[in-house]
VMD Tcl script that draws the C-alpha trace (Angstrom):
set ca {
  {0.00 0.00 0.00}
  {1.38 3.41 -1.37}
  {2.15 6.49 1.20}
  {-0.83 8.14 -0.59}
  {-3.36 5.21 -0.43}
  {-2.51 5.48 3.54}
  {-3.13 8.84 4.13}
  {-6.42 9.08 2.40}
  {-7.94 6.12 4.13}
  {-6.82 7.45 6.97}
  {-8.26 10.20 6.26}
  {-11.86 9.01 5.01}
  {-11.82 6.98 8.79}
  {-10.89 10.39 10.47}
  {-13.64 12.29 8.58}
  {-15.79 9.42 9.23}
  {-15.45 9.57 13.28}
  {-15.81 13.10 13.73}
  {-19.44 13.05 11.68}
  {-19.76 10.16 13.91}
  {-19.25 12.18 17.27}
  {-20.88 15.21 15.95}
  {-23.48 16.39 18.50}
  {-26.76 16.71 17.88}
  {-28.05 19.77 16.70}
  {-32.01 20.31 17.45}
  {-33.88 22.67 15.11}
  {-36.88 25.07 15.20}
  {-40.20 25.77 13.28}
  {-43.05 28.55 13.49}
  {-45.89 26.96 14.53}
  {-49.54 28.70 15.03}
  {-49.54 30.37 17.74}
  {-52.22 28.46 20.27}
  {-53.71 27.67 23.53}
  {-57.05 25.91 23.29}
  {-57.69 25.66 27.08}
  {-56.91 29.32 27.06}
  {-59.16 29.83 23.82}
  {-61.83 27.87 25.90}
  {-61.73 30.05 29.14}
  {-61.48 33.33 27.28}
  {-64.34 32.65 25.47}
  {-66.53 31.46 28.29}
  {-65.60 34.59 30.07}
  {-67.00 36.28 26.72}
  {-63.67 37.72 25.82}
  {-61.46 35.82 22.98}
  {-59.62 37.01 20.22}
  {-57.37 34.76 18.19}
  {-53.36 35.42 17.91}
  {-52.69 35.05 14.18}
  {-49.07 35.21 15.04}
  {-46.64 32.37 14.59}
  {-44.59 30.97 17.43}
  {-40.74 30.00 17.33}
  {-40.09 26.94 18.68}
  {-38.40 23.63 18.65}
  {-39.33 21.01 16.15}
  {-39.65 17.81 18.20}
  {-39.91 15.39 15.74}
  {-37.93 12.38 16.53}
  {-37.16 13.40 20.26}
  {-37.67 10.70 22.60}
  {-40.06 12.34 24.84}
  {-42.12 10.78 28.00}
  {-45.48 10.28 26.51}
  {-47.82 9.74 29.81}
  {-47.23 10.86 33.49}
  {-47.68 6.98 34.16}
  {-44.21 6.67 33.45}
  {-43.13 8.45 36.68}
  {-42.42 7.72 40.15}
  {-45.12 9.61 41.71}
  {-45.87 11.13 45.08}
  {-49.78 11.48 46.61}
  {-51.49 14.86 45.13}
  {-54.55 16.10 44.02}
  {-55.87 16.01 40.81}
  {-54.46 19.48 38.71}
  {-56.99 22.49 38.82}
  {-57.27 25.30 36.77}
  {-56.51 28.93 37.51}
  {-58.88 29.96 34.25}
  {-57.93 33.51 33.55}
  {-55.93 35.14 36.64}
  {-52.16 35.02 37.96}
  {-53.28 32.60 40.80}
  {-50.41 29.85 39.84}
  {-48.74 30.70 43.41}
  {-51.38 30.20 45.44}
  {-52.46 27.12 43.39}
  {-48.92 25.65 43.07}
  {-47.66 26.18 46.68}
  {-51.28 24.77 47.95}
  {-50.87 21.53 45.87}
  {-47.81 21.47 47.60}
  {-48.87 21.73 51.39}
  {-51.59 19.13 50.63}
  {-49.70 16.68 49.72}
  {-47.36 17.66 53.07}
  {-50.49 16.82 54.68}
  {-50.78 13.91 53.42}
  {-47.26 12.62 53.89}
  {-46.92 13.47 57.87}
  {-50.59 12.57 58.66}
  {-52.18 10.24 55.50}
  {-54.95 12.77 55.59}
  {-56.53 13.35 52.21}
  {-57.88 17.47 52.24}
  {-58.38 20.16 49.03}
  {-57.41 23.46 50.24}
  {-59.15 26.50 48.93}
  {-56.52 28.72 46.97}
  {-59.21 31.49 46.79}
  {-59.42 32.23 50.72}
  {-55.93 33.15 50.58}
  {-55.91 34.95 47.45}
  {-58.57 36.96 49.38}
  {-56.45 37.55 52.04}
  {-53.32 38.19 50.13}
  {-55.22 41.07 48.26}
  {-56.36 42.46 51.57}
  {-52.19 42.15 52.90}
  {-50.91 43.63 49.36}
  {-53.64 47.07 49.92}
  {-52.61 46.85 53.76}
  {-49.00 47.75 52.69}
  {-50.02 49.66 49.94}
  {-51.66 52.04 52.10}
  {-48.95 51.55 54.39}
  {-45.80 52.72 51.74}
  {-47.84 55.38 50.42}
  {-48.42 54.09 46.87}
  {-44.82 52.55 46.52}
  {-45.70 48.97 47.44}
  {-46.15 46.55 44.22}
  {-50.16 46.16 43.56}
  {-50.24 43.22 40.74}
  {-51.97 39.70 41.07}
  {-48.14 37.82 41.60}
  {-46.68 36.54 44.63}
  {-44.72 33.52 45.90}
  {-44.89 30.22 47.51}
  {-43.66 31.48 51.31}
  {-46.03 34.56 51.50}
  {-48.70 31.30 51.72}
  {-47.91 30.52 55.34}
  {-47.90 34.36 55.99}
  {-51.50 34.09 55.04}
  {-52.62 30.79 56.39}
  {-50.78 32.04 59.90}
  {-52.96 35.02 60.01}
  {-56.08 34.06 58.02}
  {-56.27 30.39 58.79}
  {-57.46 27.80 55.63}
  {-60.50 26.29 54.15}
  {-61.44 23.42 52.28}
  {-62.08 24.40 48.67}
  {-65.61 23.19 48.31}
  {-66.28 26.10 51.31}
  {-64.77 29.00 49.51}
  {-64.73 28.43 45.73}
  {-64.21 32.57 44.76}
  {-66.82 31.35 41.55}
  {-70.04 33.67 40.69}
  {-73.07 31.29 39.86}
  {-72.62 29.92 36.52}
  {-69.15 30.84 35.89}
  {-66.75 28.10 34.79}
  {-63.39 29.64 35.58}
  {-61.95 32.16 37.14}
  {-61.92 35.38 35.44}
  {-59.81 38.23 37.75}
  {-59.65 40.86 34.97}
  {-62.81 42.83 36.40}
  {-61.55 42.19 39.79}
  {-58.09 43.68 39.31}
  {-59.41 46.50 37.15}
  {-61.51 47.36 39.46}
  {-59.42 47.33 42.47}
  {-56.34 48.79 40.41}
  {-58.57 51.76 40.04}
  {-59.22 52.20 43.13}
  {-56.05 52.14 44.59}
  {-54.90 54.62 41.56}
  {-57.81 57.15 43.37}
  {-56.63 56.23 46.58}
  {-52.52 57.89 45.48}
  {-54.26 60.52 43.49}
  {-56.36 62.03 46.38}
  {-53.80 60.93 49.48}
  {-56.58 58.47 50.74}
  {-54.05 56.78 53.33}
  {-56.36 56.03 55.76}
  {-55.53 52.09 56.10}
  {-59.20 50.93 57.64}
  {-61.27 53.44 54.78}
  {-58.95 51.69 52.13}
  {-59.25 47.68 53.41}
  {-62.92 48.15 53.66}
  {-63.26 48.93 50.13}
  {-61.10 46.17 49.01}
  {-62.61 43.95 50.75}
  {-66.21 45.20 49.21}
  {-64.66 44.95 45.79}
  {-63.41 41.33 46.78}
  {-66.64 39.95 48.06}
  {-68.61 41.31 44.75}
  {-66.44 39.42 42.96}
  {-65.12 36.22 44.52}
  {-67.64 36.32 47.56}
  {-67.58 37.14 50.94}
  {-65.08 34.29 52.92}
  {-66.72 32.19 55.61}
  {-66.03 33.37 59.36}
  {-66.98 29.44 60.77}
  {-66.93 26.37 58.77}
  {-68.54 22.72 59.46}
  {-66.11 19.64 59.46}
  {-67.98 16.44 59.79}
  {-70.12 18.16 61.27}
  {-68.18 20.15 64.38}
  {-68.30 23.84 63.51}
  {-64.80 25.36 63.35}
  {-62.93 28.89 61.97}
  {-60.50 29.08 59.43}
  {-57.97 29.31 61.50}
  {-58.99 25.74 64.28}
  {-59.22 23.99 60.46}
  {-55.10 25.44 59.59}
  {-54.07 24.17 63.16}
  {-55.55 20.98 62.68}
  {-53.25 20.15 60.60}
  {-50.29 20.99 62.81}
  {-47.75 22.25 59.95}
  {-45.27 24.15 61.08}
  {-43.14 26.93 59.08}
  {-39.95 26.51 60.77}
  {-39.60 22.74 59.21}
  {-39.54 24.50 55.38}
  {-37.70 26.21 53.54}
  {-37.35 28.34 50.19}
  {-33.92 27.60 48.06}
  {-32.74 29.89 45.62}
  {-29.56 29.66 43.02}
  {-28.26 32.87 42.00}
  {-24.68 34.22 41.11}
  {-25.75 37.87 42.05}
  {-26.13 36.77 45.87}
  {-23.70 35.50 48.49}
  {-23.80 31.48 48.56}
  {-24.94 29.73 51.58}
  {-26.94 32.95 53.09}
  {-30.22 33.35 53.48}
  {-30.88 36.61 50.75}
  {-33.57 38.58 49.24}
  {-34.65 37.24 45.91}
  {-34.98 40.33 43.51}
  {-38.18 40.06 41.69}
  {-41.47 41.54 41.64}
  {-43.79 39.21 42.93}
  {-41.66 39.30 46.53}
  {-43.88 42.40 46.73}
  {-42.91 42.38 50.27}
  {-39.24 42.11 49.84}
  {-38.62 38.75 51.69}
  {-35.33 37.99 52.37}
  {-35.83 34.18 53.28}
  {-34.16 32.76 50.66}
  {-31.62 30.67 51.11}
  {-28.60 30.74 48.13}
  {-26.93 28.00 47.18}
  {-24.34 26.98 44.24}
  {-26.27 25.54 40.69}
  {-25.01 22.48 41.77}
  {-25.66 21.87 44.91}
  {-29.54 23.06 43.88}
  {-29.91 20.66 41.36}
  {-28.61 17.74 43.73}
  {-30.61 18.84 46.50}
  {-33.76 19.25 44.52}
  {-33.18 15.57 42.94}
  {-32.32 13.90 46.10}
  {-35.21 15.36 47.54}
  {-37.55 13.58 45.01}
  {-35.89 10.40 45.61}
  {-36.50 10.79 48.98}
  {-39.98 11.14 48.79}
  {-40.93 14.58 49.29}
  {-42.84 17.12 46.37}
  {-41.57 20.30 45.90}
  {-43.08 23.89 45.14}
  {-40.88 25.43 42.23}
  {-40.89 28.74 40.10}
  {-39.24 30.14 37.52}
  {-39.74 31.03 34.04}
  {-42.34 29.41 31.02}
  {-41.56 31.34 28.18}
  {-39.04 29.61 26.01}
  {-38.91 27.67 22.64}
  {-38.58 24.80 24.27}
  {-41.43 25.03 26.53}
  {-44.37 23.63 24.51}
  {-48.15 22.78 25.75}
  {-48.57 20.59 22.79}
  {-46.15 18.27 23.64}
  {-46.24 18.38 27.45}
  {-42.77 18.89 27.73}
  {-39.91 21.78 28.42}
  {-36.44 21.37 27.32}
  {-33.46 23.52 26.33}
  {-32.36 23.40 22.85}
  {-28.79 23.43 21.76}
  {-29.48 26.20 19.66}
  {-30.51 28.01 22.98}
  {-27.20 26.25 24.84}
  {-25.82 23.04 24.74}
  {-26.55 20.66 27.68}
  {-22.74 20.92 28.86}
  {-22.66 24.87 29.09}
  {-25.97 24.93 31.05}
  {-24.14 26.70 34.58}
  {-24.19 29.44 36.61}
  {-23.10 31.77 33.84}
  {-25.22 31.08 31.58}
  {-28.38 30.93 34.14}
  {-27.57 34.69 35.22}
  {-27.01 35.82 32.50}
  {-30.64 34.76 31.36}
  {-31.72 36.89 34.97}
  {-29.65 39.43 34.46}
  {-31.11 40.10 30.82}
  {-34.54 39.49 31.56}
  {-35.15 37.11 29.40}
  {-35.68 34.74 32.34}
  {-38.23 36.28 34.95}
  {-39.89 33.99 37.57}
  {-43.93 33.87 36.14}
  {-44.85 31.14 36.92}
  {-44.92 28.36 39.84}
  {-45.92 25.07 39.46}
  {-45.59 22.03 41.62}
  {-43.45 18.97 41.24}
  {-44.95 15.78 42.14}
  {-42.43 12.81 40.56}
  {-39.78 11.99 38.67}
  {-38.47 9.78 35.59}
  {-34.63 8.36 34.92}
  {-34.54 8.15 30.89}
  {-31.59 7.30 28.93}
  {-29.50 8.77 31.99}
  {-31.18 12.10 32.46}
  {-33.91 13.29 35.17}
  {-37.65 13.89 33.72}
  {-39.47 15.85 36.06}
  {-43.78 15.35 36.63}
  {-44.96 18.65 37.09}
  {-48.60 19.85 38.49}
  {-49.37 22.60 36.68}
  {-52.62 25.36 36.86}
  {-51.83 27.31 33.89}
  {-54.36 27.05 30.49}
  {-51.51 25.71 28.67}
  {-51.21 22.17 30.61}
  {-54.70 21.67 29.70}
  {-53.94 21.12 26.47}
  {-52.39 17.55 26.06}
  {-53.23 14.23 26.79}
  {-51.71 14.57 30.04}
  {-54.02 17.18 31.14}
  {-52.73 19.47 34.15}
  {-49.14 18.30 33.62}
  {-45.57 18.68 31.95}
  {-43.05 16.87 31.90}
  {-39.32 19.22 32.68}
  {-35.97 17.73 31.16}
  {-33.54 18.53 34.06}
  {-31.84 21.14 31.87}
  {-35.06 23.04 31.62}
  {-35.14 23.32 35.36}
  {-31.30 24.06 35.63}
  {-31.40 26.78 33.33}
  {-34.57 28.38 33.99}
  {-36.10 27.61 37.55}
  {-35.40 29.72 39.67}
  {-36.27 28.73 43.51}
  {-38.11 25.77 45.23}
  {-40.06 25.48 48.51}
  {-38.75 22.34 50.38}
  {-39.60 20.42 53.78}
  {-35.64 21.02 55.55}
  {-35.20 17.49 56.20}
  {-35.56 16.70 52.68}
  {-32.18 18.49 51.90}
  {-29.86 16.51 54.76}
  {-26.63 15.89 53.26}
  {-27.10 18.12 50.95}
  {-27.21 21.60 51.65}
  {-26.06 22.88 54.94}
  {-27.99 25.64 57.08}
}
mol new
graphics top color blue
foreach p $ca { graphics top sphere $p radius 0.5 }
foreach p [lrange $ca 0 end-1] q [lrange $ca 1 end] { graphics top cylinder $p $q radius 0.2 }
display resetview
């Protein structure tokens, strides 16, 4: 064999191994631009208008892609309920959450009204409106550990007791409600109405026209009780959570404020932690049995209703430059916010990766086969979640207080 033959056939088996170890390269398309859930509710609230504008996102053809939540180790929850048209997913997420909390210390089986405290959270958010002079964020956001805040004050319900549904209304619709009260607090500023009881008694007016008054005593099988007996009776206490956060901006292993609007009241009881350490804290956590309350951001190309799933695209990032760099940068930007919190209620080991069962209120998990779920490739959540709500003894070994 000739010096020439040689070098091209070694050659042709060098070319040939590098195609061979190319990565893979996913790809996008424009697809209609779509929610049918969200169609549904906007037109049973008599407003709809359709989007005629195409979306950018991944084309998923030939992903291997959990199909059915069956798949999944799963943890006790309640079925997935809708939000309908309203920025309730913090109440309903972090709710889920604490429900199936109850269940796992005592077996008991209970559906918690997310409306009582969204009443109550409304009353809080005009409290310290009134209180900061107009300079206190008024918007329908908040986040999971301003629930306990509530509950501690306002006591619970079960959900059958306190529905916040007019007669004959199939979802929730909170536009009138927070146009309304918006107003109203906008004539409160303009006019220097900063009398605190004046201003709560209006709210509340505006509340009960719209979601209904709350009830002062309840009946549970058949022993009359307030909201606050039925919270006790459930003996959960605060002290054994906690809220984890993973942010470059912030000093690791502090507690720290977590900069973003919904923390309307500027909590600083998040605790920081290294990208890695969240992710192994959040997985072992799973494994160990426990659900977990988690927010972050839904608005990315690989973040489809259709398909049930979210994932990061290489032509986002590649898997193996998904770090702490690249998630603050994303924060930093903007172009990841936290809007939206959702509740994660199993997991999935595929091909060597974590799947993640999520519990999700939004329109958009309505929309598969799978209805009021997604399923999160650990990238997704890596990249783009921002904080999760955690029982403490879930994270032994794992992170350090």
């Amino acid at each position: 064999m000739t010096r020439c033959m040689t070098i091209g056939i070694i050659s042709i088996l060098t070319l040939h191994t590098l195609v061979a170890q190319a990565p893979k390269k996913d790809k996008g398309q424009f697809v209609d631009k779509k929610n049918e859930f969200w169609e549904k509710v906007q037109r049973e609230n008599r407003k709809y208008a359709a989007d005629e504008k195409k979306e950018f996102i991944v084309d998923f053809s030939g992903m291997d892609l959990p199909k059915s939540k069956d798949e999944f180790v799963t943890y006790w929850h309640n079925d997935p309920v809708s939000q309908g048209n309203s920025g309730m997913c913090w109440s309903f997420s972090t709710t889920s959450f604490y429900e199936s909390e109850i269940f796992r210390r005592t077996g008991r089986k209970v559906k918690l009204s997310e409306l009582h405290t969204v009443y109550w959270e409304y009353v809080e958010k005009a409290r310290r409106y009134v209180q900061t002079l107009g300079s206190s964020l008024f918007e329908q956001g908040s986040m999971a550990n301003h629930v306990p805040i509530i509950w501690e004050k306002y006591g619970v319900v079960p959900a059958d007791v306190y529905t916040g549904l007019q007669k004959g209304e199939p979802f929730h619709n909170h536009t009138p409600l927070f146009a309304e009260i918006k107003s109203y607090l906008q004539h409160v500023k303009e006019h220097y109405i900063w009398d605190e009881e004046t201003v709560l008694a209006t709210i509340k007016a505006i509340l009960n026209k719209h979601l209904g008054e709350p009830p002062a005593v309840i009946k549970i099988d058949g022993k009359e009780m307030t909201p606050m007996d039925y919270f006790q009776s459930f003996r959960i206490d605060f002290d054994d959570y906690v809220d984890v956060l993973s942010l470059m901006e912030q000093p690791y292993h502090q507690f720290v404020l977590y900069p973003v609007p919904d923390n309307w009241w500027k909590s600083e009881a998040y605790y920081n932690v290294p990208l890695d350490e969240f992710m192994s804290a959040l997985k072992s956590a799973l494994r160990r049995g426990y659900t977990i309350c988690i927010g972050g951001d839904t608005s990315e190309a690989g973040y489809y209703s259709f398909e049930e799933v979210a994932v990061v695209p290489t032509f986002d990032i590649p898997s193996d430059y998904i770090d702490e760099n690249a998630r603050q940068l994303r924060f930093s930007n903007g172009s990841t916010t936290d809007d939206h919190g959702v509740h994660i209620v199993g997991f999935l080991e595929k091909d060597g990766q974590d799947w993640f069962l999520v519990k999700d209120s939004g329109a958009g998990a309505q929309n598969g086969p799978n209805e009021g779920y997604y399923f999160y490739h650990q990238d997704y959540i890596k990249l783009k979640m921002m904080d999760f709500t955690v029982c403490k003894e879930a994270l032994t070994g794992t992170v350090d207080f």
